[in-house]
C-alpha positions as CSV (number, residue, x, y, z in Angstrom):
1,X,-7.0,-27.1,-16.2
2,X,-9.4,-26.0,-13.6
3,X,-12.4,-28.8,-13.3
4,X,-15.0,-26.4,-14.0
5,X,-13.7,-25.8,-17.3
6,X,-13.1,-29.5,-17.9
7,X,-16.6,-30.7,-16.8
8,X,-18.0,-27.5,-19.3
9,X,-16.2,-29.3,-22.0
10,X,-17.7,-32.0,-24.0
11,X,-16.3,-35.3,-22.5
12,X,-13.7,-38.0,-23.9
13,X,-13.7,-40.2,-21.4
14,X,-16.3,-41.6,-19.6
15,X,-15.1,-43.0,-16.3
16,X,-18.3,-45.8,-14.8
17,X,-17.5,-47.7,-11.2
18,X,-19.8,-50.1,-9.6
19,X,-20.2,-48.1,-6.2
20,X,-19.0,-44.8,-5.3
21,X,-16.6,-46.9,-2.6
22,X,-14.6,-47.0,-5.9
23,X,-14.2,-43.6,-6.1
24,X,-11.2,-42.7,-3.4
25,X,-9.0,-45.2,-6.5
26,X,-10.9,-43.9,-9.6
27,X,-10.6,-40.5,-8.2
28,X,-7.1,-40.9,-9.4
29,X,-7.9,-41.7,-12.8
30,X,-9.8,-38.5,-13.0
31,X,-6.9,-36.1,-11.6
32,X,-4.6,-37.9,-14.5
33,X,-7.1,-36.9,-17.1
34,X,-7.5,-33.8,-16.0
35,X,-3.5,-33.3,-15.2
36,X,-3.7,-33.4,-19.2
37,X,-7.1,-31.2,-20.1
38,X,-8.8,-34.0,-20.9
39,X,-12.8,-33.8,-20.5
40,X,-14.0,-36.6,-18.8
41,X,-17.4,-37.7,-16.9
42,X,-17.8,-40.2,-13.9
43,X,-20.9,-42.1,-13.1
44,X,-21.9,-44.9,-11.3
45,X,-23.9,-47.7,-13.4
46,X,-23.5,-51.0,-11.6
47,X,-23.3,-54.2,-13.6
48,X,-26.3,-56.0,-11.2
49,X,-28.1,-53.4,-10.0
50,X,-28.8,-50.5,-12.8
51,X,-27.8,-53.0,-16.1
52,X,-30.2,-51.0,-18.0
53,X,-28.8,-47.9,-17.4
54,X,-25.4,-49.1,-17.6
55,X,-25.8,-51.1,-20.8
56,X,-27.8,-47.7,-22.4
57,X,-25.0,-45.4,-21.4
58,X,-22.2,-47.9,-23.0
59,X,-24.5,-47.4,-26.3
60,X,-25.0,-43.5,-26.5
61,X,-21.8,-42.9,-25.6
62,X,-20.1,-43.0,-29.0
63,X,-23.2,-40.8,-30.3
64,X,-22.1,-38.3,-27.4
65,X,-18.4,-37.7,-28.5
66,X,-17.2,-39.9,-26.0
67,X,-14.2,-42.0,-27.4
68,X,-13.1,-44.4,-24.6
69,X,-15.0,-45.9,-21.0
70,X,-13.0,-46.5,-18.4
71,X,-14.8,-49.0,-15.8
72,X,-14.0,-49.8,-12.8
73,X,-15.7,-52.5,-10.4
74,X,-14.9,-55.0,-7.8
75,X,-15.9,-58.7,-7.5
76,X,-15.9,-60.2,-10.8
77,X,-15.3,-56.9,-12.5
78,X,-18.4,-57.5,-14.6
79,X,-19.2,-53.8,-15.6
80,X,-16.4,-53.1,-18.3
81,X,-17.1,-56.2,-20.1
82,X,-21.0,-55.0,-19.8
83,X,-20.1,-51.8,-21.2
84,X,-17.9,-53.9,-24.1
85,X,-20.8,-55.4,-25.1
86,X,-22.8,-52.7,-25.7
87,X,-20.2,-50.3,-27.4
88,X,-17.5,-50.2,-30.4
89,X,-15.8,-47.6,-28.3
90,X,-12.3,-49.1,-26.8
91,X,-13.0,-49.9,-22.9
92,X,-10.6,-50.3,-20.4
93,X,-11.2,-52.3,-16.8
94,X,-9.7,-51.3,-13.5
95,X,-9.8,-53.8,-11.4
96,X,-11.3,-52.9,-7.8
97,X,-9.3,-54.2,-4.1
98,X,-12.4,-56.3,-2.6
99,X,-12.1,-57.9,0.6
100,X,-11.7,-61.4,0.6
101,X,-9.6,-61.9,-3.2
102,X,-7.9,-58.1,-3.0
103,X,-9.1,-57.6,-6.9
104,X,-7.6,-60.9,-8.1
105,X,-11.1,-61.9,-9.0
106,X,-11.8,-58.5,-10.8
107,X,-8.4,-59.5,-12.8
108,X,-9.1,-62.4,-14.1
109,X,-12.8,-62.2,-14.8
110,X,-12.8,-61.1,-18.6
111,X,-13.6,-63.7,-21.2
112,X,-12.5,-63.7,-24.8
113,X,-15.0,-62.4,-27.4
114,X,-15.3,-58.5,-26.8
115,X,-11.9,-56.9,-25.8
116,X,-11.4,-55.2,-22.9
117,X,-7.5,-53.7,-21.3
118,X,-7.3,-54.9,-17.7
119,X,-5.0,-52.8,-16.0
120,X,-3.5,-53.2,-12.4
121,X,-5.6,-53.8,-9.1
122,X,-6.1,-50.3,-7.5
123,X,-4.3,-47.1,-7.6
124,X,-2.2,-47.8,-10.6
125,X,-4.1,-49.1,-12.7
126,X,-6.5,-46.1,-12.5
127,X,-3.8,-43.9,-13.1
128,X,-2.4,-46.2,-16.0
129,X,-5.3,-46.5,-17.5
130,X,-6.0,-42.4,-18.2
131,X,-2.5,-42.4,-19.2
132,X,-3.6,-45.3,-22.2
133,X,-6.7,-43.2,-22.5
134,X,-4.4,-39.9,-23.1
135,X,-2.1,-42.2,-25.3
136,X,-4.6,-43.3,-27.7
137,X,-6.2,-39.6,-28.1
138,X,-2.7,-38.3,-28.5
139,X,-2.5,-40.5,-31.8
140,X,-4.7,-37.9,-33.3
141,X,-3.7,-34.7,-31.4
142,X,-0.6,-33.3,-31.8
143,X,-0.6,-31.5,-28.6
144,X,-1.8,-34.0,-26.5
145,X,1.1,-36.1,-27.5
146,X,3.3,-33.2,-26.7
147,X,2.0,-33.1,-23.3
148,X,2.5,-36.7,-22.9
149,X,5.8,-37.1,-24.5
150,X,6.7,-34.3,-21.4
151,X,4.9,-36.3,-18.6
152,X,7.0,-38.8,-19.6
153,X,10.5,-37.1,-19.4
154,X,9.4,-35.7,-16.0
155,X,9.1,-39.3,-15.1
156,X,12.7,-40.0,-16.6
157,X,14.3,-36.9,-14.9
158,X,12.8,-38.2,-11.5
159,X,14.0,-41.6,-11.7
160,X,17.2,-40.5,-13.4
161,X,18.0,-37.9,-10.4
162,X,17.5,-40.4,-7.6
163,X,20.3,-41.7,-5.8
164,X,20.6,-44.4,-3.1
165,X,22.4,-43.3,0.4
166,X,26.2,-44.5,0.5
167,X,27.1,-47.6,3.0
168,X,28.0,-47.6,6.6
């Protein structure tokens, strides 16, 4: 679906990250969602620096049709569990590369108490976190779980058609 028609759409999925540095990974996150015609919208809120903003945003969002967050943020990975505290709506982390831990810091930062599904460091775990997004919407859209149940026999067929060269 083109992205004009997506972002005309009343969103889904709202997709927060700390920094727009986190966008070249979340971007991919996005392009899933959207590979499935799913409205979405991406801001960034940080955790420390706009935790008004992102704590308000986590509490209208429900109110706004949204019906999961997906955030994404480096360090201590602090902004899905702010968004988990302020919302009944599921929330899913994706933890951000950093520098100096690679995102095993952003992985292991969430405390018990309000739930949040850490995903993988990076790429795939923005990409496997739209696809949980997509499969908890297709439990109540028949369609989308069509288009999912296909996604995942393209995945099959790819995997099944491979073959490894033959030995010297």
């Amino acid at each position: 679906m083109p992205k004009e028609n997506l972002m005309s759409r009343q969103a889904l999925i709202g997709i927060v990250m700390g920094s727009d540095s986190d966008w070249p990974i979340m971007r991919h996150c996005a392009e899933t969602l959207a590979q499935f015609g799913i409205p979405y919208e991406a801001k960034v809120l940080s955790a420390h620096r706009t935790p008004d903003a992102a704590l308000d945003y986590a509490a209208h969002a429900g109110a706004r049709g949204m019906k999961v967050l997906i955030g994404a943020a480096g360090g201590a990975a602090h902004l899905a569990g702010v968004l988990a505290a302020k919302t009944e709506l599921p929330v899913l982390a994706v933890p951000m590369p950093s520098k100096y831990l690679q995102g095993i810091d952003s992985l292991l930062a969430m405390p018990g108490g309000i739930p949040v599904a850490t995903f993988a460091v990076g790429e795939a775990g923005a990409v496997n976190a739209a696809l949980f997004a997509v499969a908890m919407l297709a439990l109540n859209d028949a369609e989308l779980a069509a288009k999912l149940s296909a996604f995942r026999d393209r995945q099959r067929e790819k995997v099944l058609a491979k073959t490894l060269p033959d030995l010297p």
